[in-house]
Every structure is written in C-alpha cells, then in structure tokens.
ZAMI-847512 format. One record per residue: residue in three letters; x, y, z of N, C-alpha, C in turn. Coordinates in steps of 0.05 Angstrom, whole numbers, padded with zeros to 5 digits, always signed. Atoms other than C-alpha are relative to their C-alpha. Layout:
BEGIN
ALAXYZXYZXYZ;...
***
This chain:
BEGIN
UNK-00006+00010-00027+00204+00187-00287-00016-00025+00006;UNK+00016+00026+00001+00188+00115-00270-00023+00009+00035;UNK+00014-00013-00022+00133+00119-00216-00015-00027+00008;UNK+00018+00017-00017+00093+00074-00167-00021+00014+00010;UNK+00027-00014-00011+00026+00081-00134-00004-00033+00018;UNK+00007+00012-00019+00012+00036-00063-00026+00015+00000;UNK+00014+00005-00009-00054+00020-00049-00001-00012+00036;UNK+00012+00013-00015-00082+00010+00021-00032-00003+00006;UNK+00019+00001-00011-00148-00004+00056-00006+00024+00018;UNK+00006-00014-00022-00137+00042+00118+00028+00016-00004;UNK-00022-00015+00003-00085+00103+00121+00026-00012+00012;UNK-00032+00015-00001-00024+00052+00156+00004-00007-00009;UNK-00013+00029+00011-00029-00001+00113+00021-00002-00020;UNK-00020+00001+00012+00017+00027+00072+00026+00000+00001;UNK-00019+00003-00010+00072+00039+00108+00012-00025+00016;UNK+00001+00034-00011+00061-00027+00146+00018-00018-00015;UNK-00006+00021+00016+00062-00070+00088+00026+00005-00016;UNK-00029-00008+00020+00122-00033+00039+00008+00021-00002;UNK-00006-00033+00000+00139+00034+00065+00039-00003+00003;UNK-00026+00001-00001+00210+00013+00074+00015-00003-00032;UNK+00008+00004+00023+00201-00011+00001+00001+00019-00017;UNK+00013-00035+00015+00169+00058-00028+00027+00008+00004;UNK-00033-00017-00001+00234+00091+00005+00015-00003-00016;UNK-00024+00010+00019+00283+00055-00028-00008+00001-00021;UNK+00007-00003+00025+00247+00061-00090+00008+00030-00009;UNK+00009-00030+00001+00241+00141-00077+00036+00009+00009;UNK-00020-00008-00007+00308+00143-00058+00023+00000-00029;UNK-00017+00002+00025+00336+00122-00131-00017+00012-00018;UNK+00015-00014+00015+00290+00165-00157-00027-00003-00015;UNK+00019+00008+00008+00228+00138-00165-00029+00024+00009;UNK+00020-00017-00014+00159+00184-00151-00021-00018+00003;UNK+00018+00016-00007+00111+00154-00110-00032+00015+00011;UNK+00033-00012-00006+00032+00163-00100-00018-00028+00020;UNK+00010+00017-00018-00008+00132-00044-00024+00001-00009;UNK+00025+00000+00003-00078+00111-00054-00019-00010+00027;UNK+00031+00000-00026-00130+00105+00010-00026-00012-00008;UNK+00016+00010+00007-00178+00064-00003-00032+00012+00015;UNK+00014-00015-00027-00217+00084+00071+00014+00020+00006;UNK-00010-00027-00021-00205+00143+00120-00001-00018+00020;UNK-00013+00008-00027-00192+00090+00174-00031+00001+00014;UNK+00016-00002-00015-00261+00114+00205-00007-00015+00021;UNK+00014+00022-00014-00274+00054+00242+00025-00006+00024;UNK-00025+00006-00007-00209+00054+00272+00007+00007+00039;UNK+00004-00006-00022-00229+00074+00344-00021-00007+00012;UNK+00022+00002-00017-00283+00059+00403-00003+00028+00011;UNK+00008-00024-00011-00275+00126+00424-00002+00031-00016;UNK-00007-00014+00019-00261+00169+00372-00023+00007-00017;UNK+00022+00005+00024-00323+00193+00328+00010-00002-00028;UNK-00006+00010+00029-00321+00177+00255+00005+00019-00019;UNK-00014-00025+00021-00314+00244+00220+00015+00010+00015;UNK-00027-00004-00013-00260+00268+00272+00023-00014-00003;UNK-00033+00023-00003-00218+00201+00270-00001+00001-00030;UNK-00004+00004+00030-00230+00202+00186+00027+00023-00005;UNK-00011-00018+00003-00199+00273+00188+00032+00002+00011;UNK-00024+00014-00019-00146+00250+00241+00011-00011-00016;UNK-00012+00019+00020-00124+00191+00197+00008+00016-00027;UNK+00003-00015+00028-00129+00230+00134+00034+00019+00002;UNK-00015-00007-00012-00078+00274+00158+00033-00007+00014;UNK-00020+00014+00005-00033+00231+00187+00012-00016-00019;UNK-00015+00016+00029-00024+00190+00119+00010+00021-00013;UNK-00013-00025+00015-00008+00255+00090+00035+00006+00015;UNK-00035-00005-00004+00055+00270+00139+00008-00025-00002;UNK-00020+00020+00006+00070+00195+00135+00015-00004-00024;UNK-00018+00000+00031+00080+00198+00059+00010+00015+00005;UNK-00032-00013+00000+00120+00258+00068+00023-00002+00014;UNK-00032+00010-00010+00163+00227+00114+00012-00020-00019;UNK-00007+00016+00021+00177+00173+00058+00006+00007-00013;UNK-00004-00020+00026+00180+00226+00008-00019-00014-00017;UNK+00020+00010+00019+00120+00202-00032-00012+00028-00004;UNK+00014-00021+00011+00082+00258-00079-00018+00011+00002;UNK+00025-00014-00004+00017+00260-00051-00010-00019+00011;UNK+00008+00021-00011-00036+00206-00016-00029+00019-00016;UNK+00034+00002+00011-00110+00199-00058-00018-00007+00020;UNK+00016+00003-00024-00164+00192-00011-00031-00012-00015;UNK+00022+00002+00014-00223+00153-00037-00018-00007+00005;UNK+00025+00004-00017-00266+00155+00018-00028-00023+00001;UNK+00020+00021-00002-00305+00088+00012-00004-00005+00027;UNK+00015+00004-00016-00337+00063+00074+00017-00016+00019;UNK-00016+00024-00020-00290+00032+00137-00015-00019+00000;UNK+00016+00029-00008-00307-00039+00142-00019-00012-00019;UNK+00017+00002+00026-00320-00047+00071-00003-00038-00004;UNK+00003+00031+00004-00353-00122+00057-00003-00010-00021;UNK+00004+00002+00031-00360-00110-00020+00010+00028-00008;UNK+00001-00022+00007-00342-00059-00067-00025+00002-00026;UNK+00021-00016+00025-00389-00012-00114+00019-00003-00038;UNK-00012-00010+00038-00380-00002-00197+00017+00031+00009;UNK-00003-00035+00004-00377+00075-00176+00042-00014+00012;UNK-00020-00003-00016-00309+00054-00128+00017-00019-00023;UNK-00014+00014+00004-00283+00012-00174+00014+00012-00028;UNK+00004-00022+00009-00287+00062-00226+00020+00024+00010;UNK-00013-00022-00013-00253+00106-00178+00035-00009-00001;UNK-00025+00016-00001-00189+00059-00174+00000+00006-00030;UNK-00010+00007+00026-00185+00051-00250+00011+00035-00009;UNK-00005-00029+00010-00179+00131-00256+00025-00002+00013;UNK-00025-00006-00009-00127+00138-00210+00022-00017-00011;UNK-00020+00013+00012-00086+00082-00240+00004+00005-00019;UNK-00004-00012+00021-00092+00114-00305+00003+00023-00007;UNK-00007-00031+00001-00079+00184-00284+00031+00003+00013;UNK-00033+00006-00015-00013+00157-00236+00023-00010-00031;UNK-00009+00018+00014+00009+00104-00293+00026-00013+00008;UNK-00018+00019-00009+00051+00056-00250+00014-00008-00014;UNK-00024+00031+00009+00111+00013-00265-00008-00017+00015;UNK-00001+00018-00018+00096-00014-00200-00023+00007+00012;UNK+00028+00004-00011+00029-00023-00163+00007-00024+00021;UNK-00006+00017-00034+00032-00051-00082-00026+00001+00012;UNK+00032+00005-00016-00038-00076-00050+00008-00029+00009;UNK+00008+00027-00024-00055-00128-00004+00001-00025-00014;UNK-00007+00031+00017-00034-00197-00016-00023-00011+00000;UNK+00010+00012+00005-00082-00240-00041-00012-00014+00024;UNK+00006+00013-00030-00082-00276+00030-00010+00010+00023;UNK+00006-00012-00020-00098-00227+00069-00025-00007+00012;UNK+00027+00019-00016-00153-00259+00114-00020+00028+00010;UNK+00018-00013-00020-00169-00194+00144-00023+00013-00022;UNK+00024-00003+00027-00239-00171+00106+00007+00021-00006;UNK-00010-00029+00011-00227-00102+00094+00028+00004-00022;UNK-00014+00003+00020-00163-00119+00060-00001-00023-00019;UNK+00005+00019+00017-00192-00176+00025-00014+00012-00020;UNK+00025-00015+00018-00248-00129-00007+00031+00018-00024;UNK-00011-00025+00024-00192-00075-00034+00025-00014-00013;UNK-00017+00019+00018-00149-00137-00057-00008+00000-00028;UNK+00015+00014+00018-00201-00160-00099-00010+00023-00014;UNK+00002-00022+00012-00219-00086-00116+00017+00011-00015;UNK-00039-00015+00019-00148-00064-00143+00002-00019-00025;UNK-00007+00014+00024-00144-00125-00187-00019-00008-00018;UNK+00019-00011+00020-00207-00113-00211+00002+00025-00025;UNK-00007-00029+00014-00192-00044-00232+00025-00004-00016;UNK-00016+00015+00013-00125-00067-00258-00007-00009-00025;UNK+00007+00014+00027-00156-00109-00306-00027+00019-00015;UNK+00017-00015+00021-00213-00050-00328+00019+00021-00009;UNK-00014-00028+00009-00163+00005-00333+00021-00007-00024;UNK-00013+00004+00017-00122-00037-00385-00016+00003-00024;UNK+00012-00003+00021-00177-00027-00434-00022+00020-00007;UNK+00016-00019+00000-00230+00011-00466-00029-00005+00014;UNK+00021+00014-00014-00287-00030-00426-00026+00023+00010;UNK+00017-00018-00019-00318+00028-00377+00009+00029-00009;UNK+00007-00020+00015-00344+00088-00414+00006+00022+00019;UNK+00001-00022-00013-00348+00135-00354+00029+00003+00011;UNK-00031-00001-00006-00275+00123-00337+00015+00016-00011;UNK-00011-00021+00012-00230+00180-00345+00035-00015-00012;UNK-00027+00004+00015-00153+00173-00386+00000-00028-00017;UNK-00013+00024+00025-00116+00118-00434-00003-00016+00020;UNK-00004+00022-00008-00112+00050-00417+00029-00008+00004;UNK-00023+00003-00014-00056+00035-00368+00015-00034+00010;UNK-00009+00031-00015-00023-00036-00344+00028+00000+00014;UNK-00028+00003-00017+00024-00038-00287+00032-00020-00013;UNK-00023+00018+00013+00092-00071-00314-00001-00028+00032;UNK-00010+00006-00024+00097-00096-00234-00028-00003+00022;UNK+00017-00007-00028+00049-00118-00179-00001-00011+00023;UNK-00020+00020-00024+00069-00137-00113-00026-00002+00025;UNK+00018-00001-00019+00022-00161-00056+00011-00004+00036;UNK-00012-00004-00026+00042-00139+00011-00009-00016+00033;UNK+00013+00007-00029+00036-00164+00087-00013+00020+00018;UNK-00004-00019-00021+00003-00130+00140-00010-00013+00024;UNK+00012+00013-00020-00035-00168+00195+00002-00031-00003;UNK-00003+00033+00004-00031-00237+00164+00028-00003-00010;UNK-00030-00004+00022+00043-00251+00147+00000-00019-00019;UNK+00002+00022+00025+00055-00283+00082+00007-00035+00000;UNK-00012+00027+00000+00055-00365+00078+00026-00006-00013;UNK-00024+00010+00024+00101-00367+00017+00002+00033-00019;UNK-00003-00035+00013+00130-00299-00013+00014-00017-00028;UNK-00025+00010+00021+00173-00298-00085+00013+00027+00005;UNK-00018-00024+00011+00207-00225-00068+00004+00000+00033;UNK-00006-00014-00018+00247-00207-00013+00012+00023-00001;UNK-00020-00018+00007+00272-00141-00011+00014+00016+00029;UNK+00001-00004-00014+00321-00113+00033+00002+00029+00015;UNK+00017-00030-00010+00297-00055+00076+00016+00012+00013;UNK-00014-00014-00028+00359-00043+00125+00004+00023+00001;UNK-00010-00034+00008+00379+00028+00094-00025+00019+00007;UNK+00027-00018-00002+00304+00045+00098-00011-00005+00022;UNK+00026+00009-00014+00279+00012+00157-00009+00024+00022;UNK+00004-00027-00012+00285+00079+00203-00015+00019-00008;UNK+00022-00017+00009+00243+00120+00157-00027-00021+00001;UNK+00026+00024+00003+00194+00059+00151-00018+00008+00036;UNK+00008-00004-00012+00185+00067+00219-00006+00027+00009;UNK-00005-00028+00003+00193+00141+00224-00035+00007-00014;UNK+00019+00003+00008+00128+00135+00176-00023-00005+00019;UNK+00020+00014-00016+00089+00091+00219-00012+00010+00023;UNK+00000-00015-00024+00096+00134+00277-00016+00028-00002;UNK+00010-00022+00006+00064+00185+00244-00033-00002+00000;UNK+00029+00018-00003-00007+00141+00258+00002+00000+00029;UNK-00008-00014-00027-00007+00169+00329-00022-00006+00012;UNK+00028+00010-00012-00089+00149+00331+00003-00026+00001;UNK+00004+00024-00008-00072+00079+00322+00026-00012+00013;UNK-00027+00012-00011+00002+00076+00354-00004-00010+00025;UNK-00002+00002-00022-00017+00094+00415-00019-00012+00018;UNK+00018+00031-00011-00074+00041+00438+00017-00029-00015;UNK-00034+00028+00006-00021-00011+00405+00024+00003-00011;UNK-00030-00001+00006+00045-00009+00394+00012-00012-00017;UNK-00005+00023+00012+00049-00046+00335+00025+00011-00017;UNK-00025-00013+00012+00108-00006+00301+00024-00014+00008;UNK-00022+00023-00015+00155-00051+00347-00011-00026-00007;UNK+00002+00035+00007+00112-00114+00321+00014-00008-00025;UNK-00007+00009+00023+00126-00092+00258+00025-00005-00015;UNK-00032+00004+00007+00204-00086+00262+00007-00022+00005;UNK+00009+00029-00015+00199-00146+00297+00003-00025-00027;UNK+00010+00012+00023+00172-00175+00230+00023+00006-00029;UNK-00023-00011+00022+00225-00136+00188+00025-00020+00002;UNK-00020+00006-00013+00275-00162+00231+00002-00031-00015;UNK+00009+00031-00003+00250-00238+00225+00007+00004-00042;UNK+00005-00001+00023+00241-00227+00146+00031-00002-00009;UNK-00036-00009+00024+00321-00200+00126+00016-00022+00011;UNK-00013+00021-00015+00343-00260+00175-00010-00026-00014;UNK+00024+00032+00007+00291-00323+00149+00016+00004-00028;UNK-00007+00002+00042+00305-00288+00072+00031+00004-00012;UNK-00024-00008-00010+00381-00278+00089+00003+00020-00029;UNK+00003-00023+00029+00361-00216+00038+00021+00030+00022;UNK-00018-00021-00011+00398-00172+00096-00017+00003+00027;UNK+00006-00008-00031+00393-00140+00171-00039-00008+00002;UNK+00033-00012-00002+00314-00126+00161-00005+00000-00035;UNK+00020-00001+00022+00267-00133+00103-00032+00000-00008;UNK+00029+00003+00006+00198-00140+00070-00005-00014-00026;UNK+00006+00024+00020+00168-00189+00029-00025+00002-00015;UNK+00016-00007+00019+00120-00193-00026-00016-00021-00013;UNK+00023+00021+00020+00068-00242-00069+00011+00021-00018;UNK+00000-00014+00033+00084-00226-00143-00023-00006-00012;UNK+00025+00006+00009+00022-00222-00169+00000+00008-00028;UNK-00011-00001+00034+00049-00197-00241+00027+00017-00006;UNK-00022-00007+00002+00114-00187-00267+00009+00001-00032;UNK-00021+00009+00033+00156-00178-00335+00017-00021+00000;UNK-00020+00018-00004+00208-00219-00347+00027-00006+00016;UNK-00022-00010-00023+00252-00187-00297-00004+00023+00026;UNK+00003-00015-00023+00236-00148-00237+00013+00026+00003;UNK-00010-00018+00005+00255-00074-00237+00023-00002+00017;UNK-00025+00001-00007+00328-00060-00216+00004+00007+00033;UNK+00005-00015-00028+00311-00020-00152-00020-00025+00017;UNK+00007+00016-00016+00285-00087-00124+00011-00026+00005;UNK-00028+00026+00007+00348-00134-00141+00016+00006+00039;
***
C-alpha cells in the first residue's frame, strides 16, 4: 500500500496546509500517518499547558479520523521551538523509517513563522539522516521519500510548482479543521482558509478550490493521485 506521512509543527497545521490533499490521496487508497511535531501547548492565554497539550492532542486525533488518516505520532517537543535537539531529530528519522513514505508534506521552506521554520529545517534534516546508516541509535532501514511537498499555512506561498485540486475534498478539509475547537473558536480561521482554497483553484485554474505546494523533491514524475 503506497502510504504518506504529514508533518506539522502544532496539531492544525496539517489539515491547514494539505488536509484536502491527504483526502484525496486516502480516498484512492492511499494510508496516511500524521506526525506532531508539538502538542500545540502554547496555543492559548488562558488555557494551561498540560490541559491545552491534552486538548490539542486529542483533537488531531478526531481530525485525522475525519480525513481517514491511520493514526497521528505525537512527538512532544517543546511549543515555541527556536532550535531542534539530536534526541528530536532522531525522533523524526525513526518515524520516517518505521511509516516509509512515498510522499512526505511539511512546511514550506518559506514559512516565516519560527516554529514552522524550526520543524522545516528539522524534517529535512531527518530526511537526509534516515536515508543512511549515519545515526547508530536510530531505529529501522534506511528510507527516502520518492515525494516531498512543502505546504502553506500562515504565510501563503510566493511561487508554488503543484497545484492540486481539492474541490471533491474541500468539505472534509474543513470538516477536519473544525475539529480544532481550542483554536477555532478565538479565530475563525477555517473561513480564512477556504477563502485561500477558493483563491488557489481560481489563480491555478487547477479547479473550484485547491492547495498548493513547494516541491522540494520529486522523481521524474509526480505520483498519479496528484495529476
């Protein structure tokens, strides 16, 4: 079974950036695995930090199963991360070589915002250790995504190379998103982000609504379920 694994920072970002994406992948049969970089913790002024972790935690769990995704990894590094550790990086390279992607989805390269700049630069770190025998304490074979796509979430992309289009999925996409109920409901950004869909399948005349991508590595052809 061909399979993907999304990366985010914080338990939305995945649905944000390519949950309309994941669907349509999961809908032609693909099995998908979410990875958590944070528990969100930071994600409130009022909320304490092991309550809203558990909160968030939680909600990424029914959002992947509203997507139909296999499970969500949780790899509890630190909200408001300004660097990553060996140990966390370490922690990424296992999971990518215990999932073994076709396709691998993390934060575009551009992402300004720091927290998704750290687990940018953390994913394609790991990426490049988990393709070899490098790091001794690292568990399974050495894996290499065929596919790796860098998503929007707060910063929208300057210059994409993939549009894909989302219209069939965009109701679970949001259906997902809605399932982030600690951060829906102090902003409403679920309407910014159709908003953004909307603008994308119109600008990329890829269809009604879409989502767009940085190719950050590819084969010589892009898997079929993204034509």
């Amino acid at each position: 079974m061909t399979t993907l694994l999304a990366f985010g920072a914080h338990p939305d970002d995945i649905e944000i950036g390519c949950g309309g994406t994941v669907r349509r992948l999961i809908e032609q049969g693909w099995r998908a695995v979410h990875g958590c970089v944070t528990s969100g913790e930071a994600g409130s002024s009022t909320i304490d930090r092991a309550t809203l972790a558990a909160t968030r935690e939680q909600e990424a769990r029914r959002a992947a199963e509203v997507l139909g995704s296999e499970r969500v990894e949780f790899l509890r590094a630190p909200d408001g991360l300004t660097q990553y550790s060996r140990e966390q990086k370490i922690d990424v390279i296992d999971l990518i070589r215990a999932v073994r992607p076709q396709i691998l989805f993390v934060h575009a390269s551009s992402d300004a915002f720091p927290d998704h700049r750290v687990v940018h630069e953390l994913v394609m770190a790991a990426v490049a250790g988990a393709a070899g025998p490098w790091y001794q304490e690292a568990k399974g074979e050495p894996h290499v995504p065929a596919t790796i796509l860098g998503y929007e979430v707060w910063h929208p992309l300057s210059t994409h190379q993939l549009a894909v289009d989302i219209s069939a999925t965009v109701e679970r996409k949001l259906e997902a998103l809605r399932c982030h109920q600690s951060q829906i409901e102090p902003t409403h950004y679920d309407e910014a982000f159709l908003g953004l869909a909307r603008y994308r399948g119109v600008m990329s005349f890829t269809g009604t609504y879409a989502e767009v991508f940085e190719v950050l590595c590819t084969p010589l052809s892009l898997p079929a379920g993204l034509a």
